[in-house]
ROMI-498168 format. One line per field, with one value per atom (N, C-alpha, C, CB): residue number from 1; residue in one letter; x, y, z. Coordinates in steps of 0.001 Angstrom, whole numbers, plus 500000, padded with zeros to 6 digits. Each point is the difference from the previous one (the first is absolute). Glycine has a CB too. Example, Ala and Ser with C-alpha at 12.3 -4.5 7.8 and 13.67 -1.06 7.14 Angstrom:
2
nr: 1  1  1  1  2  2  2  2
rest: A  A  A  A  S  S  S  S
u: 513190  499110  500900  498108  501542  500820  499230  501184
v: 494310  501190  501200  498827  502223  501190  501090  499372
w: 507800  500000  500000  501246  498034  500060  500730  497855
end
This chain:
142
nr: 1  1  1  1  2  2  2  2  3  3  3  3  4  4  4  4  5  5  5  5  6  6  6  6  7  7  7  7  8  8  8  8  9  9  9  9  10  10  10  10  11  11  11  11  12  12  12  12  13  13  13  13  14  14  14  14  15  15  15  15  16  16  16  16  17  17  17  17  18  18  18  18  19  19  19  19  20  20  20  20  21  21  21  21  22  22  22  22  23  23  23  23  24  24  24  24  25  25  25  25  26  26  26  26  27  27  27  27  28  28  28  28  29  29  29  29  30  30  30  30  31  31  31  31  32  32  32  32  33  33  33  33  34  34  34  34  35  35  35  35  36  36  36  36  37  37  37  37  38  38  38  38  39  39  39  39  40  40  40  40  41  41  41  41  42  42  42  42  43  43  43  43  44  44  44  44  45  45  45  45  46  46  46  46  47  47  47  47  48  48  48  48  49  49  49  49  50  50  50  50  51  51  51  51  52  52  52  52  53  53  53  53  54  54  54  54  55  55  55  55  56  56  56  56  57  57  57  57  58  58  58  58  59  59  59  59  60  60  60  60  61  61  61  61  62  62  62  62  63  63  63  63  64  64  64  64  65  65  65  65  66  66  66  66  67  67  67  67  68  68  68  68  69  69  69  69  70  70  70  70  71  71  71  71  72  72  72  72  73  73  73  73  74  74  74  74  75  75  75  75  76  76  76  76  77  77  77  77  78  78  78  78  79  79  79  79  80  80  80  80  81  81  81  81  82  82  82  82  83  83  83  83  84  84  84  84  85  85  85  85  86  86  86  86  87  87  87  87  88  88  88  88  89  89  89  89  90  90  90  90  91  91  91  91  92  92  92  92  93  93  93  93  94  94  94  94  95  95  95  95  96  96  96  96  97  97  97  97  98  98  98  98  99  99  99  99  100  100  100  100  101  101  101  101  102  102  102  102  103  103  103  103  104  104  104  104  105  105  105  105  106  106  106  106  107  107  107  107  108  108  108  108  109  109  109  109  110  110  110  110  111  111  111  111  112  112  112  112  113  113  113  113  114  114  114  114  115  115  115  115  116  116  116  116  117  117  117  117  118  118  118  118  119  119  119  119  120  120  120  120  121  121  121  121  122  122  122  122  123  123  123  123  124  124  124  124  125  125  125  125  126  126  126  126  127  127  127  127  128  128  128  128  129  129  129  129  130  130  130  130  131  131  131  131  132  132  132  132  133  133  133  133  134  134  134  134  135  135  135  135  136  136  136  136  137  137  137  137  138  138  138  138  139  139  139  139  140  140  140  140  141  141  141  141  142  142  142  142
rest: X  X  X  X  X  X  X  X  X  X  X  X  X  X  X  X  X  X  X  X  X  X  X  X  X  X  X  X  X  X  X  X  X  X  X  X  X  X  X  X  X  X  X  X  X  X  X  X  X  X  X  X  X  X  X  X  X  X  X  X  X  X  X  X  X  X  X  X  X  X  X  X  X  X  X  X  X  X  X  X  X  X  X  X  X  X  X  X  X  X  X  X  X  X  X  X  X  X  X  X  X  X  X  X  X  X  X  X  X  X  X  X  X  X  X  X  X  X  X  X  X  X  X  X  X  X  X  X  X  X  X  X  X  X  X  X  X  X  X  X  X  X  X  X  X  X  X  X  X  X  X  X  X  X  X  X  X  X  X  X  X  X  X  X  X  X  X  X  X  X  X  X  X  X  X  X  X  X  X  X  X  X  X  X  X  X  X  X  X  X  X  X  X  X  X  X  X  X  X  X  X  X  X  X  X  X  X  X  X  X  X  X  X  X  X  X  X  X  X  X  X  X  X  X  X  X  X  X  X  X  X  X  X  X  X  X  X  X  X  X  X  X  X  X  X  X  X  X  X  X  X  X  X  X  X  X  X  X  X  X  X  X  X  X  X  X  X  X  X  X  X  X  X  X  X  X  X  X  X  X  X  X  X  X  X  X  X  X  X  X  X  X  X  X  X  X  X  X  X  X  X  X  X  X  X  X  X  X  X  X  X  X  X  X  X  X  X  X  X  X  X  X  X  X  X  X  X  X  X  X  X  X  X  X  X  X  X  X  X  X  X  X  X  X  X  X  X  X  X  X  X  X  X  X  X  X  X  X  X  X  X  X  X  X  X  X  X  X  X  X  X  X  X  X  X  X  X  X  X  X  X  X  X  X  X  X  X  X  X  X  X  X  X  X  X  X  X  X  X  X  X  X  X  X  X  X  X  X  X  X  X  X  X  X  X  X  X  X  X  X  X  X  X  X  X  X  X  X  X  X  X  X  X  X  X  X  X  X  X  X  X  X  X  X  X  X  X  X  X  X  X  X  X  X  X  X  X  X  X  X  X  X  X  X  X  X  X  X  X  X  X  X  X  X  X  X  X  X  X  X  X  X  X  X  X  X  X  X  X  X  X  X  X  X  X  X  X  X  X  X  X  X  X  X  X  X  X  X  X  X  X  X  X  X  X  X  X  X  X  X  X  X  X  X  X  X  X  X  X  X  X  X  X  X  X  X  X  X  X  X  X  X  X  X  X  X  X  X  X  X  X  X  X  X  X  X  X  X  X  X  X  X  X  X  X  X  X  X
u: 143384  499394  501098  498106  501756  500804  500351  498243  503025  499936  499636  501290  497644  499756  500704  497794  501740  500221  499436  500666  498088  499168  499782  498598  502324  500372  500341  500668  500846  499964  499436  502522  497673  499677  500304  498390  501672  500592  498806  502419  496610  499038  500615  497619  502524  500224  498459  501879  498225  499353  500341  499526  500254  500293  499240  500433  498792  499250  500298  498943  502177  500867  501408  498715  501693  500763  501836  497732  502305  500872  500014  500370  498285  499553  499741  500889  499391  499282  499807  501189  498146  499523  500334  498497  501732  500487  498945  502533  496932  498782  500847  498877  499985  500385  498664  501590  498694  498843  499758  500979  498005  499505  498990  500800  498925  499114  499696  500486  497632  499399  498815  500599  498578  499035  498376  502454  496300  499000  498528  501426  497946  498999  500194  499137  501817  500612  500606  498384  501526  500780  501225  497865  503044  501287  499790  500975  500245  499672  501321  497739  502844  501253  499268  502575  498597  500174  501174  498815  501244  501257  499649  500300  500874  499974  501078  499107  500487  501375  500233  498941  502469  500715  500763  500646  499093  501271  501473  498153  502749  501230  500413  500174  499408  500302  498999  501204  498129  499424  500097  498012  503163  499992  500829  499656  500989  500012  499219  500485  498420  499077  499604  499640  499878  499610  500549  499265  501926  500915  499906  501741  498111  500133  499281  500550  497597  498945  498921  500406  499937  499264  499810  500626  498846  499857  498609  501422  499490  498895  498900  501604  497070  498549  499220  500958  500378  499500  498159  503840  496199  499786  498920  502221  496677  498738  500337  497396  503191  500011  501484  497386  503693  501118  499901  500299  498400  500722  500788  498719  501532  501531  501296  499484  500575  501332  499887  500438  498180  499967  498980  501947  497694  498860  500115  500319  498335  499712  499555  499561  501238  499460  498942  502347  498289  498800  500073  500050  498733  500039  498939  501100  499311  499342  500120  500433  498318  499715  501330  497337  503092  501005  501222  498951  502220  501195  500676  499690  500312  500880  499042  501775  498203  499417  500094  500480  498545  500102  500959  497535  503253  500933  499284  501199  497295  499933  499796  498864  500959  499749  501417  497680  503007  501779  500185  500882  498492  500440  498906  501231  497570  499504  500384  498285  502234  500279  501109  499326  502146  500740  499621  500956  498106  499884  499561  499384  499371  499030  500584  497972  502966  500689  501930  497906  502552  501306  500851  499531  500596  500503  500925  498238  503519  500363  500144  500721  499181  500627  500803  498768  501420  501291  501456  498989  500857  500807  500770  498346  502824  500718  499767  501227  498156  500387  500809  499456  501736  501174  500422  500961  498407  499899  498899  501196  497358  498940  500545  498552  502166  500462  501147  499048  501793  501164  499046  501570  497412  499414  499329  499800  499680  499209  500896  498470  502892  501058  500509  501190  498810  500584  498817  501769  496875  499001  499986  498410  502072  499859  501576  498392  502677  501291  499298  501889  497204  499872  499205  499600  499912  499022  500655  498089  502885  500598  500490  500834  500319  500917  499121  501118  497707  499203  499503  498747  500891  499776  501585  498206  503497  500744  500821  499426  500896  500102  501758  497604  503176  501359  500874  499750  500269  500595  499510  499606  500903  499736  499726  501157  497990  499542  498976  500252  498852  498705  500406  498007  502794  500832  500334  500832  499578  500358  498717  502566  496780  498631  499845  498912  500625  499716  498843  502102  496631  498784  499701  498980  502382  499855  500137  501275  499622  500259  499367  502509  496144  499651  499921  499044  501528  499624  498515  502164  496874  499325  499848  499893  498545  500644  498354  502239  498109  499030  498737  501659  497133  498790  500104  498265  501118  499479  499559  499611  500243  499416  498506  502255  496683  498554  499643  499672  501124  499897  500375  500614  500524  500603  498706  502838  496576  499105  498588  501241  498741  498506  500351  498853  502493  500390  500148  500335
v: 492753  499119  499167  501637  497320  498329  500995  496939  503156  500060  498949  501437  498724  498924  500180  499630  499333  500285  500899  498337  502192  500983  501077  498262  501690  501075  501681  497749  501829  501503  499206  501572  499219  499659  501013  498665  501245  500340  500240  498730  502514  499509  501196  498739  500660  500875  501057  497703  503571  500694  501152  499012  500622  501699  500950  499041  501340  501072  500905  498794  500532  500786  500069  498948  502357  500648  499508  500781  497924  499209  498659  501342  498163  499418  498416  501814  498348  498777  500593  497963  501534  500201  499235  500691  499552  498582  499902  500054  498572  499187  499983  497894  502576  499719  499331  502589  496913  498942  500736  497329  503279  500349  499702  501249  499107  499829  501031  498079  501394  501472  499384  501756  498991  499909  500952  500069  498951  501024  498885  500906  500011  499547  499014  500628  499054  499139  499006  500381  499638  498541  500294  498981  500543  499871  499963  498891  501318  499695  500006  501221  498358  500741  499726  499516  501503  500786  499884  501335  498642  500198  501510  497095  503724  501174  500773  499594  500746  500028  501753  497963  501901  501257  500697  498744  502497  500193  500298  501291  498178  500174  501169  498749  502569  500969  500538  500512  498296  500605  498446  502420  497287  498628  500258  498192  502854  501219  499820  501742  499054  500098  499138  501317  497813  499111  498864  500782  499200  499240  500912  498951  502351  501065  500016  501149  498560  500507  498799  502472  496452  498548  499607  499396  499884  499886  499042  502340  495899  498987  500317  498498  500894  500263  501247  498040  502764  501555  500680  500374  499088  500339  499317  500330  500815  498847  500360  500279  500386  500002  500498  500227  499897  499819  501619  496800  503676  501115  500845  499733  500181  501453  499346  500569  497843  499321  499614  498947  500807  499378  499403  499757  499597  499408  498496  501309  498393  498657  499197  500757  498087  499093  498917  500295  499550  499244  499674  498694  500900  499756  499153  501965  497619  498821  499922  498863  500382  499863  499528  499326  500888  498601  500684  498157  501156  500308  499498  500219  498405  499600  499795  498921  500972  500182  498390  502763  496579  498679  499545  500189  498757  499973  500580  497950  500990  500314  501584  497558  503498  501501  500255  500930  499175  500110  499769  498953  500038  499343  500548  497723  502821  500555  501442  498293  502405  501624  499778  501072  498276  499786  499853  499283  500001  499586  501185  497578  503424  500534  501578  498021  501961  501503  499945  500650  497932  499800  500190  500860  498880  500366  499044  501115  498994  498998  500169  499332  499841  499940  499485  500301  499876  499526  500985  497440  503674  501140  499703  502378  498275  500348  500754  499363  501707  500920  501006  498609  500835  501076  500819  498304  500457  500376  500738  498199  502038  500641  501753  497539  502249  501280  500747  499283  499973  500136  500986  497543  501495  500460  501237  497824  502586  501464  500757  499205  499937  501297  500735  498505  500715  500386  500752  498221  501506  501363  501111  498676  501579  500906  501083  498218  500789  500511  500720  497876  501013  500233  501791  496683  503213  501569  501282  498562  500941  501153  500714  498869  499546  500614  500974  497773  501945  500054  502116  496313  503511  501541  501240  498252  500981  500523  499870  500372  500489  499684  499612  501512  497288  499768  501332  497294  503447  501240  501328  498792  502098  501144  500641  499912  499336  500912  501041  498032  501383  500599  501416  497734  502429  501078  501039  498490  500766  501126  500767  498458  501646  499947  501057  497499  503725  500994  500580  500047  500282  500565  501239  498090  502764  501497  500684  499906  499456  501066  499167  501244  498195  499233  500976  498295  501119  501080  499877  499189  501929  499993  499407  501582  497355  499478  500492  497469  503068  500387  499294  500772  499473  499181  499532  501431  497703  499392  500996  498228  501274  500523  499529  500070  500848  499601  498491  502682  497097  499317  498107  502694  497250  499131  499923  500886  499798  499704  499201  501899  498643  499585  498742  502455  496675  498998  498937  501203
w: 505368  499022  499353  499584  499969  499533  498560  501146  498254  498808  499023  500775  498154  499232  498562  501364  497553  499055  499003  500789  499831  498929  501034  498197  502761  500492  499204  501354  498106  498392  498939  500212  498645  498726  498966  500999  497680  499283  498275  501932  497902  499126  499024  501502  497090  498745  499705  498819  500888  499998  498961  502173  496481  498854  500272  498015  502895  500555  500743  499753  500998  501239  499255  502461  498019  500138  499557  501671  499239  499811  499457  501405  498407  499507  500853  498080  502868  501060  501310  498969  501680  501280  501270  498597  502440  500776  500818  500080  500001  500714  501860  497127  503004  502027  500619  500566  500109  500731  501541  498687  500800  501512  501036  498972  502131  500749  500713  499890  500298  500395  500867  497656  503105  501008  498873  502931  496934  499246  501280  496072  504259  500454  500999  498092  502968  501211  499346  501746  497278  499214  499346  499387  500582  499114  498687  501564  497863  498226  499809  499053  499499  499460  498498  501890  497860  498818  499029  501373  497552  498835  499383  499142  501044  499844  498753  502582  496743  498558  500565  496908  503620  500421  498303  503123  496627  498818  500845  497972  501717  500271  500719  498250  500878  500929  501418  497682  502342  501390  500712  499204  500618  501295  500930  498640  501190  501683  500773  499212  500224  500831  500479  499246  500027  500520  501306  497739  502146  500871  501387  497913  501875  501165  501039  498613  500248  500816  500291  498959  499767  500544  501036  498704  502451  501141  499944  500747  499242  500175  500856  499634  499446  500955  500735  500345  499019  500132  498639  500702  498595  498475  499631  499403  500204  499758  498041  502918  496545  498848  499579  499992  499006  499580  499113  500083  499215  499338  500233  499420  501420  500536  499036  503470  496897  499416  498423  502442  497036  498631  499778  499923  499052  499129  501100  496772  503831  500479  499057  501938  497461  498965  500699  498553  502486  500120  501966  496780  503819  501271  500498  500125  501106  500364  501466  497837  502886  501680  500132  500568  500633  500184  500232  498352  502039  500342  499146  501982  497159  499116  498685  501853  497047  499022  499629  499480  500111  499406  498439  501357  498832  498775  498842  500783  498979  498446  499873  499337  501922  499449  499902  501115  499419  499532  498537  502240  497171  498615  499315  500547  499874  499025  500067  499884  500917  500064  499067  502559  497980  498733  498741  501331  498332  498428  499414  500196  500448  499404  500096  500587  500218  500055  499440  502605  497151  499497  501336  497412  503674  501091  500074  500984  499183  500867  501116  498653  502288  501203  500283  500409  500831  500885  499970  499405  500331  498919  501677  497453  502714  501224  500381  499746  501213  500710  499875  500802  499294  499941  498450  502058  497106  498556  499186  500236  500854  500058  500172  501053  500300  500184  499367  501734  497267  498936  499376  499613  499580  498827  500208  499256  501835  500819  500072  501467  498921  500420  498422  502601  495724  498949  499662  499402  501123  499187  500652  499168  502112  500756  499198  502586  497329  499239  498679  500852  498536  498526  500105  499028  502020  500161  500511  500634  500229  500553  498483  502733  496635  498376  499544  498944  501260  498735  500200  499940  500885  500802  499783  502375  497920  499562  499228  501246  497692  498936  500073  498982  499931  500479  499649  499641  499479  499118  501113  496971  502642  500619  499020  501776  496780  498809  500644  498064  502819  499534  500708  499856  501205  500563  499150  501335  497763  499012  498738  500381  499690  499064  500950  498853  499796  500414  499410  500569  499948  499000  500208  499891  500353  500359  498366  502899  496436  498775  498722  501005  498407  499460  498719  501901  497038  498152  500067  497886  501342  499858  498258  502370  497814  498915  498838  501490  497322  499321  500062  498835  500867  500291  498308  502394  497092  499267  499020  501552  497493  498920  500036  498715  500719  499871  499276  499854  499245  499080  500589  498307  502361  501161  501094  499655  500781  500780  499628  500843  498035  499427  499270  499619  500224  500017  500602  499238
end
């Protein structure tokens, strides 16, 4: 397939995780007819997605992400380009290689995130814990 310009994309999102999503332009086969699709991947799954995508394979996208929007056809008409941008904040034309930067720092940001930088928590021990008096009646009913 021709790379285009609304090929990637780039949509702000405070809902997710990292807080944008990256737009991929796909294509799929539903009922003998063609279609494509704009598909908002979250960052940490544009692995996958790059792995297991497979043009015209796909009558629907949920494995990879939220389909914003889709249409018969192989290329999508300008004014739907300019209205998916407007109505979802999307830019396009993002690079590629800078698509996969940004996948590659959330995938970093998750691994960090799972181990910890210190070898504190190593040290934390909940074998010999003080026992600590209960409350007074009076504190409770407070």
């Amino acid at each position: 397939m021709e790379l285009t310009s609304y090929q990637h994309g780039l949509m702000r999102c405070d809902d997710t995780r990292f807080g944008f999503k990256i737009i991929v332009f796909c294509h799929g086969i539903t009922e003998d007819r063609p279609f494509y699709a704009f598909v908002a991947v979250e960052p940490q799954n544009f692995e996958y997605f790059e792995n297991h995508y497979i043009e015209d394979c796909y009558s629907d996208f949920f494995a990879f992400g939220k389909e914003l929007l889709r249409g018969w056809g192989e290329t999508p008409p300008h004014d739907i380009i300019q209205h998916i941008s407007f109505k979802h904040g999307i830019e396009f034309g993002v690079d590629p290689a800078y698509i996969l930067h940004l996948a590659g720092i959330t995938l970093q940001t998750e691994e960090s995130a799972q181990k910890p930088s210190t070898p504190f928590l190593d040290s934390l021990s909940f074998e010999h814990q003080e026992e600590y008096p209960e409350k007074p009646a009076e504190a409770l009913s407070s």
